[in-house]
Every structure is written in C-alpha cells, then in structure tokens.
C-alpha positions as CSV (number, residue, x, y, z in Angstrom):
1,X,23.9,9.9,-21.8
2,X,20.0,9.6,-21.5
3,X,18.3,10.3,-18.1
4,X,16.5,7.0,-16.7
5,X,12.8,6.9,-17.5
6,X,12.2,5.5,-14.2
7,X,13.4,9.0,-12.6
8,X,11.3,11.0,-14.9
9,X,8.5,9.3,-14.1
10,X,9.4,9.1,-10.2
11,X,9.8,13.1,-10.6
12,X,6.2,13.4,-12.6
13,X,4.7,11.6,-9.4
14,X,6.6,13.9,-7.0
15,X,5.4,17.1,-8.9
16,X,1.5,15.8,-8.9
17,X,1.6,15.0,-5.4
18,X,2.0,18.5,-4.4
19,X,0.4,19.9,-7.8
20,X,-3.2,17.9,-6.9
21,X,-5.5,19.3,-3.9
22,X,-4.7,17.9,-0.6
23,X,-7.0,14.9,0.1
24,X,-9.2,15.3,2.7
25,X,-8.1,13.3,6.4
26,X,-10.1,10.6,8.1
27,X,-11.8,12.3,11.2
28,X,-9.9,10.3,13.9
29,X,-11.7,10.0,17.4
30,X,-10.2,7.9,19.9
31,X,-12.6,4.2,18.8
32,X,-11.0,4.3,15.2
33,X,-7.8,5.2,16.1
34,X,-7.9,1.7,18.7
35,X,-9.6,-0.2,15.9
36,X,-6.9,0.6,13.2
37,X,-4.0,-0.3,16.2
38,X,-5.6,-3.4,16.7
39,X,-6.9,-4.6,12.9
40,X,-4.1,-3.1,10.7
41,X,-1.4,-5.6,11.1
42,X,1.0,-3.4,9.5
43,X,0.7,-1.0,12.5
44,X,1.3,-3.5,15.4
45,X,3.3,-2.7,18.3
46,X,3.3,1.1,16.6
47,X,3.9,3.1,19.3
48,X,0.0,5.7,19.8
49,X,2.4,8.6,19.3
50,X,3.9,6.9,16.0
51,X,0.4,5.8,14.9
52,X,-1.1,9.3,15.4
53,X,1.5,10.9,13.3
54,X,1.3,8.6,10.7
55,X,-1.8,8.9,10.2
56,X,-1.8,12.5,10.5
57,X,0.2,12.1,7.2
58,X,-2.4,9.8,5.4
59,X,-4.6,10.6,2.6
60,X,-7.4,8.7,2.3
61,X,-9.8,8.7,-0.4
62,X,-12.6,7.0,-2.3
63,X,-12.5,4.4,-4.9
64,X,-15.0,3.5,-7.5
65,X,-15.7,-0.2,-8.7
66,X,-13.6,-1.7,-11.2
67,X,-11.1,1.5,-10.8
68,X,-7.5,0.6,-10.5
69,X,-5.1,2.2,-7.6
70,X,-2.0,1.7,-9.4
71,X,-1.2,-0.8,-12.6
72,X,1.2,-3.3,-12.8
73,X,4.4,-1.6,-14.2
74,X,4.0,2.0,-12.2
75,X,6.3,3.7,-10.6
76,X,6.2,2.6,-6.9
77,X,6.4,5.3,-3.7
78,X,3.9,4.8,-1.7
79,X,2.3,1.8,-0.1
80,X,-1.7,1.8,0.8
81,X,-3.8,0.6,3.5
82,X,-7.9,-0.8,2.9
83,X,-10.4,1.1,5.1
84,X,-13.6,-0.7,3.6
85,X,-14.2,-2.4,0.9
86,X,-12.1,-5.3,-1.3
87,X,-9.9,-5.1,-3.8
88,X,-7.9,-7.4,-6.1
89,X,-4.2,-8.0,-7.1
90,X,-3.8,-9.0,-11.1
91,X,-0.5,-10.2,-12.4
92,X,-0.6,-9.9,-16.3
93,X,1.2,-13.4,-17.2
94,X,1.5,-14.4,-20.9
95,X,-0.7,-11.8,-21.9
96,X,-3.6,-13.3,-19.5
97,X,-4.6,-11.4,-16.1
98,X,-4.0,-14.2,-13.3
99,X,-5.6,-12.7,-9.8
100,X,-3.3,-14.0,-7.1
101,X,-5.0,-12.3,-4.0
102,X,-8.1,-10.4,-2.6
103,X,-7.5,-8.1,0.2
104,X,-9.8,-6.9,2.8
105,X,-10.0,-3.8,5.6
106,X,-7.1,-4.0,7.5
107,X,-5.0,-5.2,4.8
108,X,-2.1,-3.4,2.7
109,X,-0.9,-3.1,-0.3
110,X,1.8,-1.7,-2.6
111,X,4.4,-2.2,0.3
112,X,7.1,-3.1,-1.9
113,X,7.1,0.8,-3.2
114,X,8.9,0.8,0.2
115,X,11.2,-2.0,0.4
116,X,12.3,-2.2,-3.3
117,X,11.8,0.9,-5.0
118,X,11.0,-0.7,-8.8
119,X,7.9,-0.9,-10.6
120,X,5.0,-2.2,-8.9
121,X,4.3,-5.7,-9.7
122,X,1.2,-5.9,-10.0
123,X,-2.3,-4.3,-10.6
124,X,-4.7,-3.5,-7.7
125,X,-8.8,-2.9,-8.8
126,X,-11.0,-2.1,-6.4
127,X,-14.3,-5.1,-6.8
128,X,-16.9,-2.6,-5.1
129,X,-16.3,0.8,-3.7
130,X,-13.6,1.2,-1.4
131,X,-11.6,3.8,0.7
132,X,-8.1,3.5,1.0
133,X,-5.2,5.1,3.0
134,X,-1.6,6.2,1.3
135,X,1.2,6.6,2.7
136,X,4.7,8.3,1.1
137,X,8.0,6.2,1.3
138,X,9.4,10.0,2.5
139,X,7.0,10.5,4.9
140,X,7.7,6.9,6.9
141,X,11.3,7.2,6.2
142,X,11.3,10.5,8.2
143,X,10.7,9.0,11.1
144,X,13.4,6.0,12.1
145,X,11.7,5.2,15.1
146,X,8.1,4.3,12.9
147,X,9.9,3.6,10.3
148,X,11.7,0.3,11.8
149,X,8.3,-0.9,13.2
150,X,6.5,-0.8,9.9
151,X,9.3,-2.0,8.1
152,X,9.4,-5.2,10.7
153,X,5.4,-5.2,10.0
154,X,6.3,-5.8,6.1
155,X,8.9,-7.8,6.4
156,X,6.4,-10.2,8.7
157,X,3.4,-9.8,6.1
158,X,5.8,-10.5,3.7
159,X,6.8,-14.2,4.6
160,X,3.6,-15.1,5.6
161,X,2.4,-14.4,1.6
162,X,5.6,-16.4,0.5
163,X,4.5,-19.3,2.7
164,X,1.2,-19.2,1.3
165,X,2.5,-19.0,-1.9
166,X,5.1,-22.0,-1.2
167,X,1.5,-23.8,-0.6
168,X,-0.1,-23.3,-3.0
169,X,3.1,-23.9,-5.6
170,X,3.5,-27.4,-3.9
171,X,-0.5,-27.8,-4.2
172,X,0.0,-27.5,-8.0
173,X,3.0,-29.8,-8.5
C-alpha cells in the first residue's frame, strides 16, 4: 500500500510554508483597508473585524514578469488576491497553452484550492510586475464566521465565470 503522491506533495507545501522566512505584511492604514472592502469582491459584506484578521494573516509579495504563481497541475491550498498588476490564466490543451482569462487588482485567483482541494487547473503568469496576497485554506477555515462569507463570495465569482463561459461556448457554436 503506497502513500498518495498528492499527500506527499500537500505535506512538502506544509513543511516550506513554515520552513521559508515569513513574508513581509502590507502596511494597512485605515484608506487601504476601505479600498480593499470596497474593490475585492471576494471580501464583500466581510464583516471590518473579519477583514482585518484576514488580512492580518496574508502574505503578500512581489512578482516578476513572466513568473508563474502556481502551474497548472500543483497542489492547491491556498487561493490569492491581485494588489497591482495583471496576470494571466493558461490551460495547457492538446499540448497548446489556450489563455482563458486576464485578471486585474481586485480580482482572485486559485480559489478552487479552497472549494475542491485537487490540483490547480490551471497556470497563472504574471504579464508585468505584480503584487499579490495569499491566503491558507487553514487559515480561512479557522474562522466559520469569515469563512462562510468568503466562501458565498466564491461561490458568487464562481457562476458569474461559468456564465461567461456559457457565452462565449454558445458564441463559438
């Protein structure tokens, strides 16, 4: 009986998240913790109280032009957040990378590492330099009451991609 390579490689993920330097926090003043309640869909109706401890929690950190945040095929357990900058989602399909979405500030991403808890699905590259915030699927499950509002927050991002998606699908046929 072999142990599952998806838990070894959930586990190697564990152990460098508390091997690696903590990341250095976003100086939060009162303006940018408004902005991100207002422009971060994903945090909507987040209680302040919820929203400060979240992002008490968050690392945030640069990313370089053409670097990727996670490929398509990781290990999925955390979710991120744009501060600045754009990024792209890549599907590898029949060998070919197809880009099905840019994101901008405000936007998230990797937000299935939450709901699903598989590989991701797809590649994200940054196209310029960009900072983004991550979150832990431990850290937002440790709290129910934040935890339902974000998860609500998904669910909501969530259809309105599979509507567009339904759009463009019946664009094509």
């Amino acid at each position: 009986m072999g142990i599952d390579p998806l838990i070894i490689q959930n586990v190697v993920e564990n152990v460098r998240a508390e091997v690696l330097p903590a990341q250095p926090t976003l100086k939060l003043d009162s303006a940018l913790i408004d902005k991100i309640a207002t422009k971060v869909p994903l945090f909507r109706a987040l209680p302040r109280q919820g929203l400060l401890g979240l992002l008490a929690l968050a690392e945030h950190f640069p990313v370089q032009r053409g670097d990727v945040v996670f490929n398509e095929g990781d290990i999925g357990n955390s979710f991120y957040v744009l501060i600045s900058g754009e990024v792209v989602v890549e599907k590898t399909v029949a060998g070919k990378k197809a880009n099905l979405a840019r994101l901008e500030p405000g936007e998230c991403f990797g937000e299935m590492a939450l709901v699903d808890r598989e590989v991701r699905s797809a590649t994200v590259r940054a196209l310029g330099e960009i900072v983004v915030m991550r979150f832990y699927r431990e850290q937002i499950d440790a709290n129910p009451a934040v935890a339902a509002v974000l998860y609500r927050n998904i669910a909501r991002i969530l259809a309105g991609r599979l509507g567009a998606s339904d759009t463009l699908l019946a664009s094509l046929m």
